[in-house]
C-alpha positions as CSV (number, residue, x, y, z in Angstrom):
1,X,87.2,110.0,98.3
2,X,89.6,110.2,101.3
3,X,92.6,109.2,99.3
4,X,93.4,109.5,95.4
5,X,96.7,108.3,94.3
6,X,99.7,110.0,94.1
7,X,99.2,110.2,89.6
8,X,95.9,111.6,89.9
9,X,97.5,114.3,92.5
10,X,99.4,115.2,90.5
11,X,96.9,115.6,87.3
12,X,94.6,117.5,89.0
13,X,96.9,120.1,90.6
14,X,97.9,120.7,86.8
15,X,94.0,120.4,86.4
16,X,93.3,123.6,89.0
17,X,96.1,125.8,87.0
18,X,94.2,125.3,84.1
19,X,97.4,123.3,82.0
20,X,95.1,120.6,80.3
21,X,96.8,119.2,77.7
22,X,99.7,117.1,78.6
23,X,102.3,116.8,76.1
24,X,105.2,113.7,75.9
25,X,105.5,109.9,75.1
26,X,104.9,106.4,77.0
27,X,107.8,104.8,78.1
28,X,107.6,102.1,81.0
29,X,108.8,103.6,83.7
30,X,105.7,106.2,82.7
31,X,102.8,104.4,82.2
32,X,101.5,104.0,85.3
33,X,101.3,107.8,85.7
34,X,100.1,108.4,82.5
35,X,97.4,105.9,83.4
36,X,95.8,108.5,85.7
37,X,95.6,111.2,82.7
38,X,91.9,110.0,82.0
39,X,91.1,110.1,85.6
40,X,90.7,113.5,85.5
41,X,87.7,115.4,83.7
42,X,89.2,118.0,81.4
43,X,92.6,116.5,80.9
44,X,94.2,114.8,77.7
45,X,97.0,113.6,76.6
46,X,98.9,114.7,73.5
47,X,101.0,111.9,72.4
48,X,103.7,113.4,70.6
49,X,105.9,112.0,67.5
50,X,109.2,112.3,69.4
51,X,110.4,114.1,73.0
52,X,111.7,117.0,71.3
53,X,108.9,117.7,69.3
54,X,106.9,117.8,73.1
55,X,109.5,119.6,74.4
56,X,108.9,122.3,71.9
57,X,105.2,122.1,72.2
58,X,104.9,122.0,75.9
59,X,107.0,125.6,75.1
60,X,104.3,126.9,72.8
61,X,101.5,125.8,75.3
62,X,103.3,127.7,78.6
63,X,103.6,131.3,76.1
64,X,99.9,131.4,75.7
65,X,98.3,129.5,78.7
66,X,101.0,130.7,81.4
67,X,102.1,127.2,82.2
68,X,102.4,123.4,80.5
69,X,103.4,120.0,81.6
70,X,105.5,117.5,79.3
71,X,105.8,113.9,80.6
72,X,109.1,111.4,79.6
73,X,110.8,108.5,80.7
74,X,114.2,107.9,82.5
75,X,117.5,108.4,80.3
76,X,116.4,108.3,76.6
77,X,113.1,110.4,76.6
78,X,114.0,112.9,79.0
79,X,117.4,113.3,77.2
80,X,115.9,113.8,73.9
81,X,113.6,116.5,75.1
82,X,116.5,118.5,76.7
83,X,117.2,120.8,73.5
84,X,113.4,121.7,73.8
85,X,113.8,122.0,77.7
86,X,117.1,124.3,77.7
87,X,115.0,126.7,74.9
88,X,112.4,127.6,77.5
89,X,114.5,127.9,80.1
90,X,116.4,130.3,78.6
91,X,113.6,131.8,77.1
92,X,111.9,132.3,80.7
93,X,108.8,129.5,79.7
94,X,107.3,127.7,82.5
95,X,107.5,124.3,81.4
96,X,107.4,121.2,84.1
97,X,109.2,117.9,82.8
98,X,107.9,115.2,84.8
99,X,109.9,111.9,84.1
100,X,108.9,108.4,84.9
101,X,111.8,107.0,87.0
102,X,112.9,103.3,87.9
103,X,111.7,102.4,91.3
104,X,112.9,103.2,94.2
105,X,114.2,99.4,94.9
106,X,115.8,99.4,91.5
107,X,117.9,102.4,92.6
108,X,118.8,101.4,95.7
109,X,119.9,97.7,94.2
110,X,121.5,99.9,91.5
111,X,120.6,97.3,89.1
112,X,121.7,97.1,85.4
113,X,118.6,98.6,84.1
114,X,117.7,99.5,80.3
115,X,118.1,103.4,79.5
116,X,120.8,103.3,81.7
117,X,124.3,103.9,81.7
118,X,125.2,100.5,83.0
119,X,127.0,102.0,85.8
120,X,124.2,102.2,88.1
121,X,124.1,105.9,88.3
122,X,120.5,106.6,88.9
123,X,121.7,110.3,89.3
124,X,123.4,111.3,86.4
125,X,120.3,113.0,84.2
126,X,118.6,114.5,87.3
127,X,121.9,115.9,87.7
128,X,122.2,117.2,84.1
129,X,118.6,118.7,84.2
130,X,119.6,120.7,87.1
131,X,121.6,123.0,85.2
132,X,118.6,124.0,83.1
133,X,116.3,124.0,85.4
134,X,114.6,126.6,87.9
135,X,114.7,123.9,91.0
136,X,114.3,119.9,90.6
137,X,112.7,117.4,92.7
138,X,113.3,113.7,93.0
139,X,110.2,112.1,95.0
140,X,111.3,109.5,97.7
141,X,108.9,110.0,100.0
142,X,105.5,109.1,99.7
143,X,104.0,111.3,103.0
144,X,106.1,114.6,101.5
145,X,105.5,114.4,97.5
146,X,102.2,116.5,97.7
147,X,104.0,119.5,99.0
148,X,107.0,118.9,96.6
149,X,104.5,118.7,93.6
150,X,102.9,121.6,94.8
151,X,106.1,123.6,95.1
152,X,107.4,122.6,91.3
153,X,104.1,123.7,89.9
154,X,104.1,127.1,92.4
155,X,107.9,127.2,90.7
156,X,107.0,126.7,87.4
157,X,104.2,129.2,86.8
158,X,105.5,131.9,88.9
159,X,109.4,132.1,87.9
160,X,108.5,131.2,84.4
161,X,111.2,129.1,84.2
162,X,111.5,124.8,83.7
163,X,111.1,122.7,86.3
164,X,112.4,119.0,86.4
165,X,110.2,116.4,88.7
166,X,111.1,113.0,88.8
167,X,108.4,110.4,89.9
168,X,109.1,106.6,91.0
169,X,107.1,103.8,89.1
170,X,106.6,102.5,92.3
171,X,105.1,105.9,93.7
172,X,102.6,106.6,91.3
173,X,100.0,104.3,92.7
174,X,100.3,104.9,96.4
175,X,97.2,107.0,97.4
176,X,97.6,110.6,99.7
177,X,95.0,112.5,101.1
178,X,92.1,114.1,98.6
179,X,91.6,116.8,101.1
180,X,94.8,118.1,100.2
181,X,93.3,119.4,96.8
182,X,91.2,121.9,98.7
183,X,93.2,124.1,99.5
184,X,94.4,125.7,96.0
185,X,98.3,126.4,95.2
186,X,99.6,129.6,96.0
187,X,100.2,131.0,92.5
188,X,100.4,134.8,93.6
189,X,104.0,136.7,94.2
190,X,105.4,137.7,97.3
191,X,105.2,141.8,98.0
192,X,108.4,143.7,97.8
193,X,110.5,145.0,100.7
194,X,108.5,148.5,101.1
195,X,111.7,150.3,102.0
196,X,113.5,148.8,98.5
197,X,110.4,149.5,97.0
198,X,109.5,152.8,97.8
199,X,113.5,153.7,97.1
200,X,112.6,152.2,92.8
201,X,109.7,154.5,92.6
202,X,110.7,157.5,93.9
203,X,114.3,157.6,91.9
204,X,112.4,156.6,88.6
205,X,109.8,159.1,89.3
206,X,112.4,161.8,90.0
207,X,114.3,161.0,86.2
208,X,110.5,161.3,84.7
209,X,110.2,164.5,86.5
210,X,113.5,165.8,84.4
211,X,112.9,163.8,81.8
212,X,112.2,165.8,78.1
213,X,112.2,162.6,75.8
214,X,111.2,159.8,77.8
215,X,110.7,156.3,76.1
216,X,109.2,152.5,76.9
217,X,110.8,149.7,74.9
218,X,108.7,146.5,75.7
219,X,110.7,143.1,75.4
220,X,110.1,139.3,75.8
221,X,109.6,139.2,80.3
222,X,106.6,142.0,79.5
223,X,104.7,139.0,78.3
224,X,106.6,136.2,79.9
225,X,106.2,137.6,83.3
226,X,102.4,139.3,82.6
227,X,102.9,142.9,82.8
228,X,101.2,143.7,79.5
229,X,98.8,145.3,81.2
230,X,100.6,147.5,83.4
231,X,102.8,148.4,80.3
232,X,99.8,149.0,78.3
233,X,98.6,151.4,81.7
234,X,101.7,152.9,81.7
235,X,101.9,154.0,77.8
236,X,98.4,155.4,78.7
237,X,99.2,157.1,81.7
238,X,102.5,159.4,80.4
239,X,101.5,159.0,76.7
240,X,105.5,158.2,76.3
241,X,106.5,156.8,72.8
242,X,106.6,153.1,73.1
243,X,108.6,150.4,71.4
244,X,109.2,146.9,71.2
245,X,112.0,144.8,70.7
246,X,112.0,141.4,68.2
247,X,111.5,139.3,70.9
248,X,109.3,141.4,72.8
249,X,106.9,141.7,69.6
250,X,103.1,141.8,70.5
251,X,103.7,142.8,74.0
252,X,102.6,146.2,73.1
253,X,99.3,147.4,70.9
254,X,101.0,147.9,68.0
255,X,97.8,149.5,66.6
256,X,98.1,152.4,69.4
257,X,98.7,156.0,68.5
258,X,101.7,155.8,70.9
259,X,103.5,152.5,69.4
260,X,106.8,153.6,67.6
261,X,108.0,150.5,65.8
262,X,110.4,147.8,66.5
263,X,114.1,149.2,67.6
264,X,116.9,146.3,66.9
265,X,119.7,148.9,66.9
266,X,121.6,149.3,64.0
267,X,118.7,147.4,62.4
268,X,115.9,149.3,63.0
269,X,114.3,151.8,60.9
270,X,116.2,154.8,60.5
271,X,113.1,156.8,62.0
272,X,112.9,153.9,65.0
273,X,116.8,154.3,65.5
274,X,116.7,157.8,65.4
275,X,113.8,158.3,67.9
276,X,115.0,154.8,70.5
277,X,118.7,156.8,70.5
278,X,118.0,160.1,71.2
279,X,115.8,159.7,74.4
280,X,117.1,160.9,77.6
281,X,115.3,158.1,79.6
282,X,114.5,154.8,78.6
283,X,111.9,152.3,81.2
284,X,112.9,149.2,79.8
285,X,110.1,146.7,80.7
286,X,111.4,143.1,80.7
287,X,114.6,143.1,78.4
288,X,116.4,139.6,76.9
289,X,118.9,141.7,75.2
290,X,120.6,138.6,73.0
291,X,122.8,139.2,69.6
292,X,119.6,138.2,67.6
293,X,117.5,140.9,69.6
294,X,119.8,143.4,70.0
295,X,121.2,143.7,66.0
296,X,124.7,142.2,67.7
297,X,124.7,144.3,70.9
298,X,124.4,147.5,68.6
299,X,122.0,149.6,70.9
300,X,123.2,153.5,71.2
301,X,121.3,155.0,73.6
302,X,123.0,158.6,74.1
303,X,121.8,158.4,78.0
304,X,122.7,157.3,81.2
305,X,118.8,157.0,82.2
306,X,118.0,153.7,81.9
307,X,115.5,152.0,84.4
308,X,115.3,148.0,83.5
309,X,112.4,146.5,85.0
310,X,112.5,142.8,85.8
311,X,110.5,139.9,87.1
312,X,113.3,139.7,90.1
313,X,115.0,143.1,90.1
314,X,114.7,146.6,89.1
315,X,118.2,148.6,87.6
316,X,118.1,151.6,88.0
317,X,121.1,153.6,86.4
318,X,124.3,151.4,87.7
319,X,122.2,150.8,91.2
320,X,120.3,147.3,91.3
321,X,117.7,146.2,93.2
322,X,117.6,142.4,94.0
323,X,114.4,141.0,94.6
324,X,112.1,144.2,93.6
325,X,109.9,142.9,91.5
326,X,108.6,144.8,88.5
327,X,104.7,143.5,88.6
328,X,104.5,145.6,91.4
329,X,106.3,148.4,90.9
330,X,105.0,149.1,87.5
331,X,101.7,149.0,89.5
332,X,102.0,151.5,91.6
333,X,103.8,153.7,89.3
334,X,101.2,154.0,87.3
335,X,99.2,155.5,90.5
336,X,102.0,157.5,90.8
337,X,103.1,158.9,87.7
338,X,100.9,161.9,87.3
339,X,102.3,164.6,89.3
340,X,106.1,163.5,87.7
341,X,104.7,164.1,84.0
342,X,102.7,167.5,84.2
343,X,105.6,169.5,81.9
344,X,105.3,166.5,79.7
345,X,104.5,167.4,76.1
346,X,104.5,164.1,73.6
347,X,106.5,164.5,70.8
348,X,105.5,162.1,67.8
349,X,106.3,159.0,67.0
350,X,107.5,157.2,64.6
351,X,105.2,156.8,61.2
352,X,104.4,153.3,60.9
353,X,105.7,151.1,57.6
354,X,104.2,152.5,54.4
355,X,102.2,150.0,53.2
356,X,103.2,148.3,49.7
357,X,102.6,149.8,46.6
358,X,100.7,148.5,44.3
359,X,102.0,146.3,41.5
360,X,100.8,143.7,38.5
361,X,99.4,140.5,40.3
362,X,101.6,138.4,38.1
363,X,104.7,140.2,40.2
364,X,106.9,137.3,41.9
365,X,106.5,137.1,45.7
366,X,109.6,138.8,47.7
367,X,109.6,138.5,51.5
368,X,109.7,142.6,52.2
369,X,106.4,142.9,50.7
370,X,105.2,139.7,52.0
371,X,105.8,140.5,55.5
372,X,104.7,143.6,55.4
373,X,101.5,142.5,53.2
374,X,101.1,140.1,55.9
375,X,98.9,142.6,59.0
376,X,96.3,142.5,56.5
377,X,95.6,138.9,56.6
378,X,96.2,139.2,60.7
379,X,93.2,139.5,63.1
380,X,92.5,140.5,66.8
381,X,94.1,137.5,69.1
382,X,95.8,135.9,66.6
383,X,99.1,133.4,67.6
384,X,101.9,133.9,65.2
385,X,104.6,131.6,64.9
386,X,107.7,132.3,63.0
387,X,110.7,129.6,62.7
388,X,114.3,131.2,63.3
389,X,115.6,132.2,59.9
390,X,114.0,134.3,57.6
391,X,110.3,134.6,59.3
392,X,111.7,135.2,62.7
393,X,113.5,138.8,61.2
394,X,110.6,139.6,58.7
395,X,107.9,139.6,61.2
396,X,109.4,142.6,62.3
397,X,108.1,144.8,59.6
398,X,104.5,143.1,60.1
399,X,102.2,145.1,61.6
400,X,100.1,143.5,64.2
401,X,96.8,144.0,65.4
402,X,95.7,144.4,68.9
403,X,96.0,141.7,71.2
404,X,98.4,139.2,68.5
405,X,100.9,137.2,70.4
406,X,104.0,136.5,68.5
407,X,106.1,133.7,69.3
408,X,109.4,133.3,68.0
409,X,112.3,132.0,69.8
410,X,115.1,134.8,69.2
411,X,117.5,134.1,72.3
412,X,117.6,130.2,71.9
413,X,117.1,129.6,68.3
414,X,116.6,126.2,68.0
415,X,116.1,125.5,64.3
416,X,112.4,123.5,64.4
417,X,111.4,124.9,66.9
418,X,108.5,126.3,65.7
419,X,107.2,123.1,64.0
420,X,106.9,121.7,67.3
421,X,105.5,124.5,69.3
422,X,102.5,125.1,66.9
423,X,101.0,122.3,68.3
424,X,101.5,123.4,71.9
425,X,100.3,126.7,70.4
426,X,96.7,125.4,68.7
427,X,96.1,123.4,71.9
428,X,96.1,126.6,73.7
429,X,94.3,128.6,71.3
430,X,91.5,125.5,71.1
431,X,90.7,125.6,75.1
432,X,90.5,129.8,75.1
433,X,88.3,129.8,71.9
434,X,88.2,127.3,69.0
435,X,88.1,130.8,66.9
436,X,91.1,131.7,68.0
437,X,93.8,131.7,65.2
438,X,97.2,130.2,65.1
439,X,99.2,130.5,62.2
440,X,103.0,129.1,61.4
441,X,105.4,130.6,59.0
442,X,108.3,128.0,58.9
443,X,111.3,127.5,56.9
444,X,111.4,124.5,54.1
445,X,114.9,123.4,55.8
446,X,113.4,124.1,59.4
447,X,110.5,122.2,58.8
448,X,112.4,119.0,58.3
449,X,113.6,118.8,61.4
450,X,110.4,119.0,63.3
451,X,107.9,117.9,60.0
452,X,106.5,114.4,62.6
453,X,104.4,116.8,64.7
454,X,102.0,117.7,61.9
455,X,100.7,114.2,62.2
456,X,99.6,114.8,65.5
457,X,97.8,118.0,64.9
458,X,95.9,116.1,62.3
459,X,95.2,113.2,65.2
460,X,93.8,116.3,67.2
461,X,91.5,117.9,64.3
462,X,93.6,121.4,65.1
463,X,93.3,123.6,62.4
464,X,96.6,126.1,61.9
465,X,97.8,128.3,59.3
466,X,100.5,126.3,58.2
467,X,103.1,128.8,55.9
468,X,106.1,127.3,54.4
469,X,108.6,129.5,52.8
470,X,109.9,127.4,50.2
471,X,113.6,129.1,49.3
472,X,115.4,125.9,48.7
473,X,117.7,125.4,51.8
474,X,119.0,126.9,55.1
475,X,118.4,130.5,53.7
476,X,120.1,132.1,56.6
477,X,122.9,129.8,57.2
478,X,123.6,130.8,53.5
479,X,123.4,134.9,54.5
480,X,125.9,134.1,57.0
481,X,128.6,131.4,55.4
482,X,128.3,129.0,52.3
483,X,126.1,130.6,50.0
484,X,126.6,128.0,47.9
485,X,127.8,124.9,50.6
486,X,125.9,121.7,50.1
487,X,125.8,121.5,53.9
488,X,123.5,124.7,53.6
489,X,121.1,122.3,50.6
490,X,118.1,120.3,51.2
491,X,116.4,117.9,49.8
492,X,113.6,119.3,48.2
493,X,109.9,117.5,49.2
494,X,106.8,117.8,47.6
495,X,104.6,119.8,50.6
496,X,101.3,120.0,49.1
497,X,101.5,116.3,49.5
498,X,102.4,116.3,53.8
499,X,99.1,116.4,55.0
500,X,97.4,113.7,53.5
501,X,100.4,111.8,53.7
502,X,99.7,112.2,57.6
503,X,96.1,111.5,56.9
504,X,94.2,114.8,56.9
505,X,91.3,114.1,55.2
506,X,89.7,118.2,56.1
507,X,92.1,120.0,54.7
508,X,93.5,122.9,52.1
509,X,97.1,122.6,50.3
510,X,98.0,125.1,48.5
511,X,100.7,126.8,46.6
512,X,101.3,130.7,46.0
513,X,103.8,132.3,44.1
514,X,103.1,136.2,42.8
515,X,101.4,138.9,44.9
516,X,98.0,138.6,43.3
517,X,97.6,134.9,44.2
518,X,98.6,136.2,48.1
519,X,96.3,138.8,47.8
520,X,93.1,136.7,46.3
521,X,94.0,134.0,48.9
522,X,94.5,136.3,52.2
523,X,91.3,138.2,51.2
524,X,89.2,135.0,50.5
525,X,86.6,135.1,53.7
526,X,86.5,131.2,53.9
527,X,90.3,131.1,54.1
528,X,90.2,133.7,57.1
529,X,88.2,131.1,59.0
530,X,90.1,128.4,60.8
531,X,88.1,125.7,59.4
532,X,90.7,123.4,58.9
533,X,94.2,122.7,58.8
534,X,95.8,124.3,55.9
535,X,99.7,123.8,54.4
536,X,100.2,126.9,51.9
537,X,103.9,126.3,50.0
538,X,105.3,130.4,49.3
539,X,107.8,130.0,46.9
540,X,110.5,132.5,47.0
541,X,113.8,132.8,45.5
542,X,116.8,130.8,47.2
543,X,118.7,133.8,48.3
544,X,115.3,136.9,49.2
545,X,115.5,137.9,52.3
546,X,114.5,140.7,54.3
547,X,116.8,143.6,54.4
548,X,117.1,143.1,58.6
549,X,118.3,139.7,58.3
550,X,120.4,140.4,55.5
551,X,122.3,143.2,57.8
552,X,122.6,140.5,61.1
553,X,123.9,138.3,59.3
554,X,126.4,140.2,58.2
555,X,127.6,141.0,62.0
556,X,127.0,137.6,62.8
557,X,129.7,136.4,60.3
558,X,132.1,139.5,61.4
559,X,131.5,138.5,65.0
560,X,132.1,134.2,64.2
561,X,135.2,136.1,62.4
562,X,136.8,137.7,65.3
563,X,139.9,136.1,66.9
């Protein structure tokens, strides 16, 4: 074909960077576009309950396949998806948000449209997605909107940020040149300046060189950014005790003999704490240091050595570095690093969490042995999903096996979120290997917010792990103010009964209470296999919590305190 039209373009860029699934909902300024969906071999289309449910899945998608497209209409749908959009942004998730826009005649009349203002201000949501958003692009121009789809999707997948693309009704169907397709998108990064470069690796080497008790603390840009690998190379190649943060969780083997634990600050483990604080040089790979990830800004390092390594700048000590990027420099000082470590000797980690003691089966469930029950149930390349609250600070005492990716939205903290992304998440984990786990530990209150979106993993026969923790309400609203507030109560449903009520008809619900039903159930081979979609209900009592959450959210309320 000499020409395709400007949809299909656009579908089978997406197409060639491996982001298959499109997530969103029809409106009709969309249709067209979405028309050219099934044009494309490989592609399909979600169809999501509502845009903020998309939003959150097109979020869960970008974590594990690098990149994800979510589709909305002018005003109403793109509006409602701009919770989910601002989360990923934030959150550095490459998300693009394509919207369906009037015409370009209907603009230019400025005619009194439906989802607009009534003003005739076609503007005014481009204009509020621009503030959350890496670049935008408005297509008016039929002869330039390859190279401006081109550079959202370069922009998308490269700065892991979102991306907002607005597409004229009227445009969709005019045709470009095919031969434009051949030549692939440039998805690789630009070098460094040598001379800025050079300068990084030199000074860090020369602090190793000094260095007695160096450290690596691994946080969310490791894996948003993909540098696992050159962490992993690094921890290999200096044999430096390694640690993670919350929201950097799974970006390090926590099943190698040089992984220390999880250091939150004043949160951590008094052996995590004690070992993170008393380094005299930290390489910081990728940090997000939020309240939530940070125990309320509590770190203590007792040095001045700190290198931070980022996706667009290196710190070094009070010096920064704009526009070295780590991918790079990690690289090549791992090649490096050899000569500046010989007086190196490794002191020892951190034991890991003692595993739970035994007790009588009939004992009620409590989250700290729960969570750190749960690595036993957890496999090689598992996704594991847990909701702000509760699940998001007890996954922290969870041991994970090699190669699990955790996702769990500490900066942002949207509550929902998670019910949404799973989807995005099983998609994901279906087009790698139908195998390959995803599992959800969400929030009774949470789930309410997001509950719609289990309906459409049941439309797509995806088969998660589906844990609610059933503590009657907004558990950690209740740690931090209103204990007993009825704006921190629910109403309770019955959710052994959601997924046939959304028409499952392979499925397991199921309800646990003590640690011998957990135990029997987790160790049950059929339940291992992802065979279906499963709902398991843990009850819990209203006010258990683990002992992390229960310390944050007692700076959280001192900090909400302060005048």
């Amino acid at each position: 074909m000499a020409e395709i039209t400007l949809g299909k373009y656009l579908f089978e860029r997406l197409n060639q960077v491996k982001v298959q699934t499109i997530f969103g909902l029809p409106g009709d300024f969309n249709l067209s576009l979405l028309d050219k969906i099934y044009e494309v071999p490989g592609m399909r289309w979600a169809g999501n309950a509502n845009e903020l449910n998309a939003a959150y899945a097109a979020d869960g998608y970008a974590r594990i396949k690098g990149m994800a497209c979510l589709i909305t209409t002018f005003g109403v749908g793109e509006l409602s998806a701009l919770n989910g959009i601002a989360g990923s942004y934030a959150e550095h998730v490459g998300v693009l948000h394509v919207v369906g826009v009037p015409s370009l005649s209907s603009q230019a009349k400025q005619l009194l449209l439906h989802h607009t203002l009534g003003n005739g201000d076609f503007t005014v949501f481009h204009r509020m997605s621009a503030e959350i958003s890496e670049t935008t692009a408005m297509i008016t121009d039929i002869a330039t909107a390859p190279a401006e789809i081109d550079r959202c999707i370069r922009t998308t997948y490269v700065k892991q940020r979102t991306v907002y693309l607005g597409l004229p009704a009227n445009l969709v169907d005019l045709t470009v040149p095919a031969s434009l397709l051949e030549t692939p998108i440039d998805l690789s990064l630009k070098p460094n300046d040598a001379e800025a470069e050079n300068e990084v690796i030199e000074t860090v080497l020369e602090l190793v060189r000094e260095a007695k008790n160096p450290i690596i603390i691994a946080d969310a840009c490791c894996s948003r950014h993909d540098v696992k690998s050159e962490t992993e190379e690094l921890i290999n190649a200096t044999q430096f005790p390694s640690f993670t943060t919350p929201m950097g969780k799974g970006s390090i083997n926590e099943r190698h003999p040089r992984f220390g634990g999880v250091y939150v600050g004043t949160l951590s483990r008094p052996e995590v704490k004690a070992a993170v604080e008393s380094a005299d040089l930290v390489l910081s790979v990728g940090a997000l240091l939020s309240d939530f990830n940070t125990g309320s800004f509590s770190y203590a390092y007792k040095t001045k050595n700190i290198v931070e390594f980022h996706s667009d700048h290196i710190k070094v000590k009070n010096a920064t570095f704009p526009g070295v990027q780590m991918k790079f420099v990690l690289q090549k000082l791992v090649s490096k690093i050899g000569a500046a470590i010989k007086g190196y000797k490794p002191v020892a980690v951190p034991a890991g969490i003692p595993a739970n003691k035994e007790v009588p089966a009939n004992t009620p469930l409590k989250q700290e042995w729960l969570w750190n029950q749960l690595g036993n149930f957890l496999q090689e390349g598992d996704i594991v999903l847990t909701e702000t609250g509760t699940s998001a600070f007890g996954i922290n005492q969870t041991t994970f096996p090699k190669d699990t990716y955790g996702i769990s939205q500490v900066l942002w903290g949207s509550i929902g979120f998670t019910g949404g992304c799973v989807l995005g998440a099983a998609f994901a984990a279906e087009e790698i290997n139908p195998n390959k786990r995803t599992i959800l530990f969400i929030g009774d209150g949470s789930l309410q917010l997001t509950v719609q979106e289990i309906s459409t993993l049941i439309r797509w026969n995806l088969k998660p792990y589906l844990f609610v923790l059933n503590n009657n309400g907004y558990t950690i609203e209740k740690l931090i103010h209103g204990p007993t507030a009825q704006y921190n109560e629910i109403q309770g449903w019955n959710h052994l009964q959601i997924l046939p009520t959304f028409g499952a008809k392979d499925y397991e619900a199921l309800r646990v209470a003590t640690t011998g039903e957990w135990i029997k159930l987790t160790t049950d081979k059929a339940f291992q296999k992802n065979s279906k979609i499963r709902m398991i209900e843990i009850m819990l009592p209203v006010m258990d919590a683990p002992s992390n959450l229960v310390a944050q959210a007692k700076l959280t309320a001192a900090t909400n305190a302060k005048q």
